[in-house]
C-alpha positions in Angstrom: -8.8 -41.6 -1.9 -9.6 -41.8 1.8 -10.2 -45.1 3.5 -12.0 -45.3 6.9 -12.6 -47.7 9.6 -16.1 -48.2 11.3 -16.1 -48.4 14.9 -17.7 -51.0 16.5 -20.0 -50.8 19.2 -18.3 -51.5 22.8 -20.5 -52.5 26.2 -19.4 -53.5 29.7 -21.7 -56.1 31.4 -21.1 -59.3 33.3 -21.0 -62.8 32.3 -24.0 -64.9 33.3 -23.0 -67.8 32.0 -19.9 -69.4 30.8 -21.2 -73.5 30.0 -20.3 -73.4 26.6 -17.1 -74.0 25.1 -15.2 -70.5 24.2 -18.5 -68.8 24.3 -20.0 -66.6 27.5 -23.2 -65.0 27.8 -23.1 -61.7 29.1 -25.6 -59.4 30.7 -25.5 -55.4 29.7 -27.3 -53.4 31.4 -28.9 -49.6 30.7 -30.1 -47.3 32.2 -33.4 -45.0 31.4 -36.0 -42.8 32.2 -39.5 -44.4 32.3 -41.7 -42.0 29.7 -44.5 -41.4 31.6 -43.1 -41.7 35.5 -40.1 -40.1 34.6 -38.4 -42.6 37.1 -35.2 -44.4 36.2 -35.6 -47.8 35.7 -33.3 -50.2 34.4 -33.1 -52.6 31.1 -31.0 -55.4 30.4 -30.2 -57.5 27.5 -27.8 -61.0 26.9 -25.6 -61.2 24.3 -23.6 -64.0 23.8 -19.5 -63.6 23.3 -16.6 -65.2 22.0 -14.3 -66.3 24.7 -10.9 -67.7 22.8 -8.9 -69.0 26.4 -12.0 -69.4 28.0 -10.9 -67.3 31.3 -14.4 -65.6 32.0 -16.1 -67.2 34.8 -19.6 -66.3 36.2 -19.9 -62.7 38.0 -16.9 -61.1 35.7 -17.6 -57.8 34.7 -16.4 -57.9 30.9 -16.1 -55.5 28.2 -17.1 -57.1 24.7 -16.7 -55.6 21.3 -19.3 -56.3 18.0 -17.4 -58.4 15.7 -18.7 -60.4 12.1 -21.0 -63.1 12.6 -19.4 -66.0 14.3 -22.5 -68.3 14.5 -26.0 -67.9 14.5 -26.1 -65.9 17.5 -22.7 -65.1 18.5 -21.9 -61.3 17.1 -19.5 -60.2 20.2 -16.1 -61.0 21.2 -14.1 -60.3 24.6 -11.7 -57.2 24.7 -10.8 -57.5 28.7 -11.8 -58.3 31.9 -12.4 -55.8 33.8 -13.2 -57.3 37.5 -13.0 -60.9 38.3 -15.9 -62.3 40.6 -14.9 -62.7 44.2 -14.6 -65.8 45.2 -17.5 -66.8 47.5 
């Protein structure tokens, strides 16, 4: 009998916010084409990951992967960072 694994879901986006303990909220943004105008117009969402060393600061650009249920909104975890923010 053959056994195999789901994949999960994985997104780049950047963090937004990072005020909560080993927790970030992260922006991911998508591109589309507007139905009727046909111009390309683009939709974001948040999603808020787990962040175990809490190294992700605000501006990172992150990639996050869909995990269990950690709380009652928290379904992502961090995989890398990708870019650090420059420092301003």
């Amino acid at each position: 009998m053959e056994t195999t694994k789901r994949l999960r879901k994985v997104l780049i986006g950047t963090v937004i916010s990072d005020k909560m303990d080993k927790t970030v909220v992260v922006r991911a943004d998508r591109r589309m084409r507007h139905p009727q105008y046909e111009k390309v117009i683009v939709r974001s969402k948040k999603f808020k990951a787990h962040d175990e060393k809490n190294e992700c600061g605000i501006g990172d650009t992150i990639k996050i992967r869909q995990s269990r249920p950690l709380s009652k909104t928290k379904r992502w975890v961090v995989v890398e960072t990708i870019e650090k923010a420059k420092i301003r």
